[in-house]
Backbone as numpy.savetxt, mean C-alpha at the origin, in Angstrom:
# Nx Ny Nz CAx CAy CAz Cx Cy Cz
-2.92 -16.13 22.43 -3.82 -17.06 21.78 -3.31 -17.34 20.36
-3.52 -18.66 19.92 -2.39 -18.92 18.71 -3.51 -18.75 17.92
-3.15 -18.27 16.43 -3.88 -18.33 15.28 -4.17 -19.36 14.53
-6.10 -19.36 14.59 -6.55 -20.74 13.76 -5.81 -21.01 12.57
-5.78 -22.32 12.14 -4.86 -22.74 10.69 -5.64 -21.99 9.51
-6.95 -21.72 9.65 -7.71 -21.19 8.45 -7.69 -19.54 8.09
-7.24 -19.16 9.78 -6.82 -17.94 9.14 -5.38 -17.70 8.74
-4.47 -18.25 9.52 -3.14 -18.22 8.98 -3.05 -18.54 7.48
-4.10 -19.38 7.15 -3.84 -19.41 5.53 -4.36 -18.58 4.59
-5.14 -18.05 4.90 -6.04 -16.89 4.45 -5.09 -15.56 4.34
-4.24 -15.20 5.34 -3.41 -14.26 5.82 -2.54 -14.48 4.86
-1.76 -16.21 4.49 -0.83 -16.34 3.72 -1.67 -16.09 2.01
-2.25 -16.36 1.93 -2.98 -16.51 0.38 -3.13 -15.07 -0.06
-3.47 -14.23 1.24 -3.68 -12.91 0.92 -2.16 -11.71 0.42
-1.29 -12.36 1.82 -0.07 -12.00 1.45 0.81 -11.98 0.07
0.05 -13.20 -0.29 0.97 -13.89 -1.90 0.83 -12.50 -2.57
-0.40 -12.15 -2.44 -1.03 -11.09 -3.64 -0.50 -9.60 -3.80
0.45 -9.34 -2.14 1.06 -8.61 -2.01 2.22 -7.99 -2.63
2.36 -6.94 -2.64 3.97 -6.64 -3.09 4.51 -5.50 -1.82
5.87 -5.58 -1.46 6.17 -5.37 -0.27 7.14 -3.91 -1.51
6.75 -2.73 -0.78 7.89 -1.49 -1.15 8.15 -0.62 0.08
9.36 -0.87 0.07 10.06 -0.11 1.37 10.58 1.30 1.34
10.08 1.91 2.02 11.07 3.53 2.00 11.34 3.92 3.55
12.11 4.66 3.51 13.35 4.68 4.76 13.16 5.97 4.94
12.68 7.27 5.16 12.79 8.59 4.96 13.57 9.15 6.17
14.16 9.81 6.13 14.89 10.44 7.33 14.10 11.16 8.16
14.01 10.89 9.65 12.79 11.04 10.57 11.85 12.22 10.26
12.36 13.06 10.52 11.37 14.67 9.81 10.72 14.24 8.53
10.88 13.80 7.87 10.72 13.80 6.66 9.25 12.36 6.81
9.36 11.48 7.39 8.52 10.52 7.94 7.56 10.97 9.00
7.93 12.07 9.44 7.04 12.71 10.62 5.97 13.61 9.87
6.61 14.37 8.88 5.71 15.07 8.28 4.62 14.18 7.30
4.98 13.21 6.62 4.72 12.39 6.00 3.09 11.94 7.07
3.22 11.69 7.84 2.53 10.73 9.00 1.51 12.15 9.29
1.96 13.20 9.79 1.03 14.43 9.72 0.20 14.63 8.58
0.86 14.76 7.53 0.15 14.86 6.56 -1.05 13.68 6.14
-0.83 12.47 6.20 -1.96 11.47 5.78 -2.97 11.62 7.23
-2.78 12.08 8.57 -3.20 11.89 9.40 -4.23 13.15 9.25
-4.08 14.35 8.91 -4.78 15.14 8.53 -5.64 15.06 7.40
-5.38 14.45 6.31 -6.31 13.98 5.38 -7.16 12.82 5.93
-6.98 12.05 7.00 -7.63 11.17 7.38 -7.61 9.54 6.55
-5.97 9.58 6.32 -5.89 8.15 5.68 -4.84 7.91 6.77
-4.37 6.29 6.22 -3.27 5.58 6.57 -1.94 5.98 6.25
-0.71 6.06 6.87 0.00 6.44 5.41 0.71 5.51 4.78
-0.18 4.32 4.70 -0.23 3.41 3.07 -1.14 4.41 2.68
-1.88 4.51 2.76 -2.79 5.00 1.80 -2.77 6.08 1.17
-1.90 7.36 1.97 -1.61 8.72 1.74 -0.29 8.43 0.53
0.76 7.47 0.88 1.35 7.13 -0.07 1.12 6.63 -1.34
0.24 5.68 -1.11 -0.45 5.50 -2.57 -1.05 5.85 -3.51
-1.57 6.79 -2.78 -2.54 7.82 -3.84 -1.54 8.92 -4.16
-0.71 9.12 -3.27 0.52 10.42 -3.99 1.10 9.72 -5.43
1.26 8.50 -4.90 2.20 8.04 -6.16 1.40 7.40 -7.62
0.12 7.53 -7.32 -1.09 7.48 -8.11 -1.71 8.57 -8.99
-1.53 9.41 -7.88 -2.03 10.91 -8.83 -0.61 11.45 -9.79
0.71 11.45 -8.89 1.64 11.55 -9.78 1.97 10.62 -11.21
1.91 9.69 -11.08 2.31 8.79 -12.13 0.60 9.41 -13.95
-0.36 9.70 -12.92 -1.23 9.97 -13.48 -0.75 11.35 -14.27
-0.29 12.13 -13.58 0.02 13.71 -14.10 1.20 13.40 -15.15
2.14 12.67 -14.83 3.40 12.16 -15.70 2.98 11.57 -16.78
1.95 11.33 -17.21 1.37 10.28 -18.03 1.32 9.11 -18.19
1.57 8.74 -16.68 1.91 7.02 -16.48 0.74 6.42 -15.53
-0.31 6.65 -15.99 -1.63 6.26 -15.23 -1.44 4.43 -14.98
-2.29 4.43 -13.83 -1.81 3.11 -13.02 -2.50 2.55 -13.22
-1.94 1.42 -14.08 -2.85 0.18 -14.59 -2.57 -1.02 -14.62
-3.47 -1.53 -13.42 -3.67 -2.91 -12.65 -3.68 -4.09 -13.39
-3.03 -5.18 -13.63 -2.87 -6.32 -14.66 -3.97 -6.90 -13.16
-4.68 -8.27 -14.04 -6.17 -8.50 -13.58 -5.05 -9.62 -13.20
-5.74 -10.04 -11.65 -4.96 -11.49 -11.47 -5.16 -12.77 -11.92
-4.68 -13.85 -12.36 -4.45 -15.40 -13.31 -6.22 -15.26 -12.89
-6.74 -15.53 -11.91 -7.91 -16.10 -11.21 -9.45 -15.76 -12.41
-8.70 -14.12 -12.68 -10.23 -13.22 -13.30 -9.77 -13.44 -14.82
-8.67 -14.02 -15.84 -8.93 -14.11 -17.07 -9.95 -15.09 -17.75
């Protein structure tokens, strides 16, 4: 079933807002990864994000969101 035009644009508008970061981990290392957020009961976007959230936080590099053009 093909996708209505209103959501394909919605999908694209949403995408814009995106930023795409790739990591490659060597399988074990992605397996455990996937165990681990699966046991906390996230995604592992989500298990990733918050690792690299709380770290940047402990480093003293707390994560701070520039507001998008839309909300100034």
């Amino acid at each position: 079933m093909p996708i209505a035009a209103s959501k394909r644009r919605n999908n694209d508008i949403y995408n814009a807002k995106c930023d795409r970061i790739s990591a490659r981990p060597l399988k074990p290392v992605g397996n455990a990864i996937r165990a681990a957020a699966q046991a906390a009961g996230q995604s592992v976007q989500a298990y990733v994000l918050q690792a690299c959230e709380e770290r940047m936080t402990r480093e003293g590099r707390p994560l701070e969101l520039d507001k998008p053009p839309d909300e100034t």
